[in-house]
C-alpha positions in Angstrom: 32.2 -70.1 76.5 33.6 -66.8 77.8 33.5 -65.9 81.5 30.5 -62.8 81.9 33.4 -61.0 84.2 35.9 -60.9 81.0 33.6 -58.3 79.5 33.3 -56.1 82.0 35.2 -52.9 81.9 36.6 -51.2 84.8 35.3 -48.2 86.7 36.6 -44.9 86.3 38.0 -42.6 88.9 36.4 -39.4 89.8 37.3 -35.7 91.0 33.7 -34.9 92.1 30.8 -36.1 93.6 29.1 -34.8 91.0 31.3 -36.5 88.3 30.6 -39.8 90.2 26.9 -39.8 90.4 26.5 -38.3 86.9 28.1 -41.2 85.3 26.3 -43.9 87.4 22.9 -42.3 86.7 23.8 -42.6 83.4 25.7 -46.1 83.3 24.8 -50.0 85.2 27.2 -50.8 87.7 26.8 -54.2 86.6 28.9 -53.8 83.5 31.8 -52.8 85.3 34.0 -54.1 87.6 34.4 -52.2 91.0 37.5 -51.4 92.5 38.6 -52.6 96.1 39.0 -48.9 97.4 37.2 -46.0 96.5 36.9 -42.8 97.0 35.5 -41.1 100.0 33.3 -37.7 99.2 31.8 -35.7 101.9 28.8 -33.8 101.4 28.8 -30.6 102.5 26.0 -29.8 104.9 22.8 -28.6 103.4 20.3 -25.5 104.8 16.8 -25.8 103.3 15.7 -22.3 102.4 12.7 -21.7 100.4 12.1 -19.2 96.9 9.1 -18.1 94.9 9.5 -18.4 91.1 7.1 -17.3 88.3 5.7 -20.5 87.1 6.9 -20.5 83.6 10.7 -20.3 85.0 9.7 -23.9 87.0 8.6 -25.3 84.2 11.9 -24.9 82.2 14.3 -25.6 85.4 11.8 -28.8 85.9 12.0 -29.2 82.1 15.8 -29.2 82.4 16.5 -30.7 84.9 14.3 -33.6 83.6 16.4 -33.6 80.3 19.3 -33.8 83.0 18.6 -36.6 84.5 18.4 -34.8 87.9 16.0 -33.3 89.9 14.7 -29.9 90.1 16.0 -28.7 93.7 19.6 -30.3 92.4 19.9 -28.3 89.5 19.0 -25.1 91.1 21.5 -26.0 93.8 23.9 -26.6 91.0 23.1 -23.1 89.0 23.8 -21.1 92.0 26.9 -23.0 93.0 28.7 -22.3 89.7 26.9 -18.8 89.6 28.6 -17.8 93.1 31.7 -19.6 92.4 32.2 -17.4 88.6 31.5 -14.6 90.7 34.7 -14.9 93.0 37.1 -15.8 90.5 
């Protein structure tokens, strides 16, 4: 009989926060094996602002953020980020 901890692959490392929790929403961490240290993200402090969009451009950021596997709110977050960040390059 082969022990259940043999078949377990290790954990990856990650760059990003967003690298991390992309592959554990997508993966069981009780498949893997989890390393002693691990590292430390901080998140960056968050303002909550609120914006009016025409209800058919909801539906397709809900709609794809859905297909994403995140939510709404995170994906706009994330849209804006890379937006800015192509913007000052």
């Amino acid at each position: 009989m082969s022990n259940l901890a043999d078949k377990k692959k290790e954990a990856p490392d990650f760059d990003t926060i967003e690298d991390l929790a992309e592959f554990w929403d997508a993966h069981d961490s009780t498949d893997f094996t989890l390393k002693e240290t691990c590292a430390v993200f901080e998140r960056p402090e968050l303002e909550q602002i609120s914006i009016r969009l025409p209800k058919p451009v909801l539906a397709q950021l809900k709609a794809l953020a859905q297909a994403s596997g995140i939510g709404h709110t995170t994906l706009a977050r994330v849209i804006i980020t890379r937006h800015l960040s192509q913007k000052t390059q």
